[in-house]
N, C-alpha and C positions, 0 to 999 in steps of 0.2 A: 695531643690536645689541640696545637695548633695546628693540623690538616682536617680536624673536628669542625672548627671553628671556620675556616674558611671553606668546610663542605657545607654549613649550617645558612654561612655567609650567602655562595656561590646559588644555594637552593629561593633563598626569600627574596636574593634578584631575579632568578627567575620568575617566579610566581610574581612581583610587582611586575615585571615589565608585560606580562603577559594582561592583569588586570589594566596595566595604562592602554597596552596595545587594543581591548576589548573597548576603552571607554572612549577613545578617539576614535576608533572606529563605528562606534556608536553614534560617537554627536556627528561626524561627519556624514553618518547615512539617516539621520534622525529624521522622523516619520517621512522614511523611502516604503515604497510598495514592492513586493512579490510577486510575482502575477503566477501563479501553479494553475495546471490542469489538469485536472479530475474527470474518472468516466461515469461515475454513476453514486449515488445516495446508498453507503454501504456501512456496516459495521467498522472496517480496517480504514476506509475514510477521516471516518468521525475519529477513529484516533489518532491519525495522521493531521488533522486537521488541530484535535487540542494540543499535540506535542509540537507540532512545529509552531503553531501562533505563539507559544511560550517561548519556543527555542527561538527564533528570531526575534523578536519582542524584547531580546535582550541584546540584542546588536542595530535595535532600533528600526526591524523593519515590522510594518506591518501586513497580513496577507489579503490577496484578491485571487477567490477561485473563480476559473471558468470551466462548466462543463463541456466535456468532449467523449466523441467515440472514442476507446481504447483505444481500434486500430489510427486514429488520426492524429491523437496526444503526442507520443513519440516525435513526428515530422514539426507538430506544430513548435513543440521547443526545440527541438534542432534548429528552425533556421530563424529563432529569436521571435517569435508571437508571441512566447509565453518564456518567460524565466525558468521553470522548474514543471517536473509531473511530481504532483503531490506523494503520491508512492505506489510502488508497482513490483512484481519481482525480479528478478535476474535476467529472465529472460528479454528482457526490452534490448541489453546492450548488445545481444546479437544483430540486432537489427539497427539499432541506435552508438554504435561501439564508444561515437563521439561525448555522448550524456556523461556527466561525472556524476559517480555513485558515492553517495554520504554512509559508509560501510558500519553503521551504527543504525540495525534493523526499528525504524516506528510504527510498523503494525504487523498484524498477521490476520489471517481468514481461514474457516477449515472449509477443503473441497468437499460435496459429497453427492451420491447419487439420490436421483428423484425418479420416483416411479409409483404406478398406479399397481403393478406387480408384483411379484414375490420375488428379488430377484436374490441370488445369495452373491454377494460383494465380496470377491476377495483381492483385492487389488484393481490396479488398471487392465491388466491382461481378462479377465474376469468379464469384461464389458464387449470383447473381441465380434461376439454374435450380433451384437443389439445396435439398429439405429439411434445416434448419439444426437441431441442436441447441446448446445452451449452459447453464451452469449460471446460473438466474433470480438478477438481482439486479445482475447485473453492466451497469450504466451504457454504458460504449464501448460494449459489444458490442451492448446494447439501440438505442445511437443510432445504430451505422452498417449494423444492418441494417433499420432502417427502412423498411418496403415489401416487406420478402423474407419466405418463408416459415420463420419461423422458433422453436420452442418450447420453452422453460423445460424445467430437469429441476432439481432438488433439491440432487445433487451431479456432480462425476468422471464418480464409478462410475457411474451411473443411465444418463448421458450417454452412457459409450462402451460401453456394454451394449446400448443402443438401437441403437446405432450398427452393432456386433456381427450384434448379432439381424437388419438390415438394416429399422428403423423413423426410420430417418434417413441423408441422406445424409454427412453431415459433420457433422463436432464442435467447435465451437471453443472454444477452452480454453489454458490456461494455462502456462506450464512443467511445473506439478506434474501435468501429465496423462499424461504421459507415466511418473510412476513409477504411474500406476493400472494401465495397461499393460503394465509390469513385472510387478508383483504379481496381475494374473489373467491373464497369461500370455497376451492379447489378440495374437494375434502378426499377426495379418493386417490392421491398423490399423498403421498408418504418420502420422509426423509428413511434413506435405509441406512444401515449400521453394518461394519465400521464407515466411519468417512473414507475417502480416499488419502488425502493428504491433508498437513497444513500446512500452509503458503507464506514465508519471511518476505516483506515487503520492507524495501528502501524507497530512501527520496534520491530525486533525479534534481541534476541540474546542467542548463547549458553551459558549453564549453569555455563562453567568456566567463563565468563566475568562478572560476578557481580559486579565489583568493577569499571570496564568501565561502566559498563551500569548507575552507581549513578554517573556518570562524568557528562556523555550526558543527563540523565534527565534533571541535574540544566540548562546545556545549554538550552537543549531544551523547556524550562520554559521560560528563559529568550529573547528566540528569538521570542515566542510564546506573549508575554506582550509586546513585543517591537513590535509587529505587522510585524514584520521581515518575519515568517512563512504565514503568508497570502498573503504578498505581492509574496513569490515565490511562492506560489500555483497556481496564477492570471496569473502573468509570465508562467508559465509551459504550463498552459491551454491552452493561447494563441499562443504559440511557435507548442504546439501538434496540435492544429486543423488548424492552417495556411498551417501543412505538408499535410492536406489532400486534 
Protein backbone atom coordinates (compact mmCIF):
# COMPACT_ATOMS: atom_id res chain seq x y z
CA UNK A 1 0.00 0.00 0.00
CA UNK A 2 2.78 2.32 0.88
CA UNK A 3 4.82 1.85 -2.61
CA UNK A 4 0.93 2.53 -3.88
CA UNK A 5 0.87 5.74 -2.53
CA UNK A 6 4.06 7.15 -3.30
CA UNK A 7 3.67 5.70 -6.90
CA UNK A 8 0.23 7.80 -7.00
CA UNK A 9 2.22 10.39 -5.15
CA UNK A 10 5.54 10.36 -7.57
CA UNK A 11 2.87 10.47 -10.79
CA UNK A 12 0.66 13.99 -9.76
CA UNK A 13 4.18 15.58 -9.21
CA UNK A 14 4.68 14.82 -12.38
CA UNK A 15 1.83 15.92 -14.08
CA UNK A 16 1.88 19.42 -11.82
CA UNK A 17 5.22 20.12 -12.72
CA UNK A 18 4.86 19.61 -16.25
CA UNK A 19 1.37 21.80 -16.17
CA UNK A 20 3.62 24.71 -14.05
CA UNK A 21 6.44 23.96 -16.63
CA UNK A 22 3.68 24.65 -19.78
CA UNK A 23 2.27 27.85 -17.78
CA UNK A 24 5.61 29.65 -17.49
CA UNK A 25 6.49 29.01 -20.37
CA UNK A 26 3.46 30.40 -21.69
CA UNK A 27 3.53 33.74 -20.00
CA UNK A 28 7.06 33.99 -20.74
CA UNK A 29 6.57 33.63 -24.65
CA UNK A 30 2.96 35.31 -24.39
CA UNK A 31 1.83 36.79 -27.64
CA UNK A 32 5.43 35.72 -29.34
CA UNK A 33 5.12 35.00 -33.11
CA UNK A 34 6.07 31.89 -35.38
CA UNK A 35 6.99 32.76 -38.58
CA UNK A 36 6.48 29.08 -40.72
CA UNK A 37 6.71 28.83 -44.41
CA UNK A 38 4.41 27.40 -46.60
CA UNK A 39 4.64 26.43 -50.49
CA UNK A 40 1.34 26.63 -51.73
CA UNK A 41 -2.89 26.89 -50.75
CA UNK A 42 -3.51 23.18 -50.16
CA UNK A 43 -5.71 20.67 -48.50
CA UNK A 44 -2.70 19.25 -45.95
CA UNK A 45 -1.94 23.10 -45.27
CA UNK A 46 -5.10 24.13 -44.14
CA UNK A 47 -4.78 21.31 -41.55
CA UNK A 48 -1.51 22.06 -40.55
CA UNK A 49 -2.44 25.49 -40.27
CA UNK A 50 -5.75 24.66 -37.85
CA UNK A 51 -3.62 22.17 -35.81
CA UNK A 52 -0.71 24.09 -35.17
CA UNK A 53 -2.38 27.62 -34.42
CA UNK A 54 -4.10 25.61 -31.57
CA UNK A 55 -1.05 23.71 -30.78
CA UNK A 56 0.91 26.71 -30.13
CA UNK A 57 -1.79 29.01 -28.86
CA UNK A 58 -1.31 27.07 -26.01
CA UNK A 59 2.28 27.79 -25.18
CA UNK A 60 1.26 31.33 -26.04
CA UNK A 61 2.47 31.78 -29.53
CA UNK A 62 0.89 33.01 -32.12
CA UNK A 63 1.43 31.98 -36.11
CA UNK A 64 2.73 34.14 -39.26
CA UNK A 65 2.69 32.29 -42.61
CA UNK A 66 4.86 33.18 -45.39
CA UNK A 67 4.64 31.77 -48.79
CA UNK A 68 7.46 30.18 -50.44
CA UNK A 69 8.64 27.77 -53.21
CA UNK A 70 8.94 24.19 -51.88
CA UNK A 71 12.41 24.07 -53.30
CA UNK A 72 13.36 27.45 -51.34
CA UNK A 73 11.36 26.81 -47.78
CA UNK A 74 13.80 24.25 -46.53
CA UNK A 75 17.16 26.85 -46.85
CA UNK A 76 14.91 29.76 -45.78
CA UNK A 77 14.49 28.04 -42.11
CA UNK A 78 17.69 26.62 -42.02
CA UNK A 79 19.52 29.69 -41.79
CA UNK A 80 16.80 31.60 -39.49
CA UNK A 81 14.37 33.63 -42.07
CA UNK A 82 11.59 31.80 -40.96
CA UNK A 83 11.27 29.65 -37.56
CA UNK A 84 9.53 26.56 -38.96
CA UNK A 85 8.14 24.91 -42.48
CA UNK A 86 4.65 24.49 -41.73
CA UNK A 87 4.61 20.71 -42.89
CA UNK A 88 6.24 18.84 -45.45
CA UNK A 89 7.30 14.98 -45.58
CA UNK A 90 10.41 13.12 -44.63
CA UNK A 91 12.01 13.73 -47.30
CA UNK A 92 13.15 17.51 -46.53
CA UNK A 93 15.66 16.12 -43.87
CA UNK A 94 17.77 14.60 -46.34
CA UNK A 95 18.48 17.65 -47.67
CA UNK A 96 17.79 19.71 -44.50
CA UNK A 97 19.21 17.00 -41.86
CA UNK A 98 19.74 20.22 -39.48
CA UNK A 99 15.37 20.87 -39.37
CA UNK A 100 14.11 19.20 -36.04
CA UNK A 101 11.18 17.00 -36.85
CA UNK A 102 7.95 17.23 -34.48
CA UNK A 103 7.51 13.21 -35.13
CA UNK A 104 3.60 13.63 -34.23
CA UNK A 105 2.24 13.57 -38.12
CA UNK A 106 -0.35 17.10 -38.66
CA UNK A 107 -1.45 16.42 -42.23
CA UNK A 108 -1.48 14.24 -45.08
CA UNK A 109 -2.38 14.51 -48.90
CA UNK A 110 -3.13 11.64 -51.47
CA UNK A 111 -0.60 11.61 -54.55
CA UNK A 112 -2.36 10.92 -57.76
CA UNK A 113 -2.06 10.72 -61.59
CA UNK A 114 -3.78 13.28 -64.05
CA UNK A 115 -4.19 12.59 -67.45
CA UNK A 116 -6.36 13.40 -70.54
CA UNK A 117 -5.79 9.44 -71.33
CA UNK A 118 -6.57 6.08 -70.41
CA UNK A 119 -3.79 5.32 -68.67
CA UNK A 120 -3.99 2.06 -66.30
CA UNK A 121 -2.01 3.11 -62.91
CA UNK A 122 -0.45 0.53 -61.13
CA UNK A 123 2.04 2.03 -58.99
CA UNK A 124 4.99 4.42 -59.62
CA UNK A 125 6.90 1.89 -61.85
CA UNK A 126 3.50 1.93 -64.11
CA UNK A 127 4.43 5.64 -65.14
CA UNK A 128 8.11 4.39 -66.43
CA UNK A 129 7.05 5.28 -70.44
CA UNK A 130 5.19 8.65 -69.88
CA UNK A 131 6.42 12.20 -69.85
CA UNK A 132 5.92 13.21 -66.15
CA UNK A 133 5.08 16.54 -65.02
CA UNK A 134 5.10 17.74 -61.28
CA UNK A 135 5.19 20.82 -59.26
CA UNK A 136 9.42 21.25 -58.54
CA UNK A 137 10.19 21.01 -54.97
CA UNK A 138 8.19 18.20 -53.93
CA UNK A 139 10.69 15.53 -52.25
CA UNK A 140 8.46 12.00 -52.74
CA UNK A 141 7.71 12.75 -55.99
CA UNK A 142 11.26 13.78 -56.89
CA UNK A 143 12.51 10.38 -55.15
CA UNK A 144 10.18 7.93 -56.68
CA UNK A 145 10.56 9.05 -60.03
CA UNK A 146 14.06 8.63 -59.99
CA UNK A 147 15.24 7.48 -63.59
CA UNK A 148 11.80 8.53 -65.30
CA UNK A 149 11.38 11.23 -67.38
CA UNK A 150 10.29 13.81 -65.65
CA UNK A 151 10.04 18.03 -65.21
CA UNK A 152 9.43 20.59 -62.72
CA UNK A 153 6.80 23.31 -63.30
CA UNK A 154 6.39 26.26 -60.92
CA UNK A 155 2.88 25.54 -59.86
CA UNK A 156 -0.88 23.40 -60.50
CA UNK A 157 -1.76 25.63 -62.99
CA UNK A 158 1.48 25.53 -65.21
CA UNK A 159 1.44 21.65 -64.64
CA UNK A 160 -2.00 20.95 -65.98
CA UNK A 161 -1.75 23.49 -68.76
CA UNK A 162 1.09 21.54 -70.14
CA UNK A 163 -0.67 18.73 -69.69
CA UNK A 164 -3.72 20.39 -71.46
CA UNK A 165 -1.59 21.63 -74.31
CA UNK A 166 -0.47 17.79 -74.62
CA UNK A 167 3.61 18.86 -73.56
CA UNK A 168 3.32 16.23 -70.97
CA UNK A 169 1.84 13.05 -70.57
CA UNK A 170 0.70 13.09 -66.97
CA UNK A 171 0.65 15.31 -63.99
CA UNK A 172 1.19 14.36 -60.72
CA UNK A 173 -0.10 16.29 -57.93
CA UNK A 174 -1.90 16.73 -55.01
CA UNK A 175 -5.47 16.86 -53.91
CA UNK A 176 -5.64 20.60 -54.53
CA UNK A 177 -5.21 19.63 -58.25
CA UNK A 178 -7.96 18.84 -58.82
CA UNK A 179 -9.76 22.21 -57.79
CA UNK A 180 -7.20 23.94 -60.67
CA UNK A 181 -9.37 21.79 -62.92
CA UNK A 182 -12.50 23.01 -61.62
CA UNK A 183 -11.53 26.49 -61.91
CA UNK A 184 -10.11 26.38 -65.70
CA UNK A 185 -12.66 24.24 -66.61
CA UNK A 186 -9.76 21.56 -67.78
CA UNK A 187 -12.50 18.96 -68.36
CA UNK A 188 -10.73 16.47 -70.38
CA UNK A 189 -8.12 15.78 -67.58
CA UNK A 190 -9.24 13.18 -65.28
CA UNK A 191 -8.06 12.06 -61.77
CA UNK A 192 -7.16 8.35 -62.45
CA UNK A 193 -7.60 5.44 -59.86
CA UNK A 194 -5.81 4.20 -57.73
CA UNK A 195 -3.86 7.11 -56.25
CA UNK A 196 -0.50 6.60 -56.10
CA UNK A 197 0.35 7.20 -52.55
CA UNK A 198 -0.55 8.99 -49.32
CA UNK A 199 1.84 11.47 -47.97
CA UNK A 200 2.47 11.84 -43.75
CA UNK A 201 3.47 15.21 -43.32
CA UNK A 202 5.37 16.75 -40.19
CA UNK A 203 6.27 20.12 -38.94
CA UNK A 204 9.70 21.33 -39.22
CA UNK A 205 11.59 23.50 -37.01
CA UNK A 206 14.94 25.32 -36.85
CA UNK A 207 17.80 24.04 -35.06
CA UNK A 208 17.78 26.83 -32.28
CA UNK A 209 14.17 25.79 -31.16
CA UNK A 210 14.79 22.74 -29.49
CA UNK A 211 13.34 23.35 -26.41
CA UNK A 212 9.95 24.63 -28.34
CA UNK A 213 9.89 21.86 -30.28
CA UNK A 214 9.77 19.28 -26.72
CA UNK A 215 6.71 21.96 -25.71
CA UNK A 216 4.55 21.06 -28.97
CA UNK A 217 5.47 17.55 -29.15
CA UNK A 218 3.80 16.74 -25.66
CA UNK A 219 0.87 19.02 -27.00
CA UNK A 220 0.93 17.52 -30.01
CA UNK A 221 0.54 13.87 -28.36
CA UNK A 222 -2.07 14.97 -26.42
CA UNK A 223 -4.23 16.34 -29.10
CA UNK A 224 -3.49 13.38 -31.19
CA UNK A 225 -5.02 10.76 -28.23
CA UNK A 226 -7.74 13.06 -27.55
CA UNK A 227 -8.57 12.57 -31.18
CA UNK A 228 -8.57 16.43 -31.32
CA UNK A 229 -6.09 16.07 -34.50
CA UNK A 230 -8.44 14.01 -36.67
CA UNK A 231 -11.22 15.72 -36.05
CA UNK A 232 -9.43 19.02 -37.73
CA UNK A 233 -7.92 17.11 -40.39
CA UNK A 234 -11.89 15.87 -41.45
CA UNK A 235 -12.78 19.71 -40.84
CA UNK A 236 -9.97 21.01 -43.18
CA UNK A 237 -10.75 18.51 -46.03
CA UNK A 238 -13.90 19.45 -46.04
CA UNK A 239 -13.70 23.17 -45.86
CA UNK A 240 -10.70 22.70 -48.84
CA UNK A 241 -12.82 20.77 -51.36
CA UNK A 242 -16.23 22.68 -50.93
CA UNK A 243 -13.79 25.80 -52.26
CA UNK A 244 -13.60 23.98 -55.37
Amino acid sequence: MTKLIKKIRSSCLRSFLIIISFSVFSQSHADHEIVLSYAKESAYQLMAKRILTEAYHQIGFSLSLEKLPAIRSGYYVEDGSADGLLARSLGIKAQHPDLIMISVPVAYDVISVYAKKDIKVEGWESLLPYNIGYVAGSKTIEQKTQGMKFEGVRSETQGLIKLDLGRSDVFIGLTGAQCVINKLNLSDIKSLDPPLETVILFHFLNKEHSELAKKLELILRNMKSSGRIEELQKQSVLEFMNQC
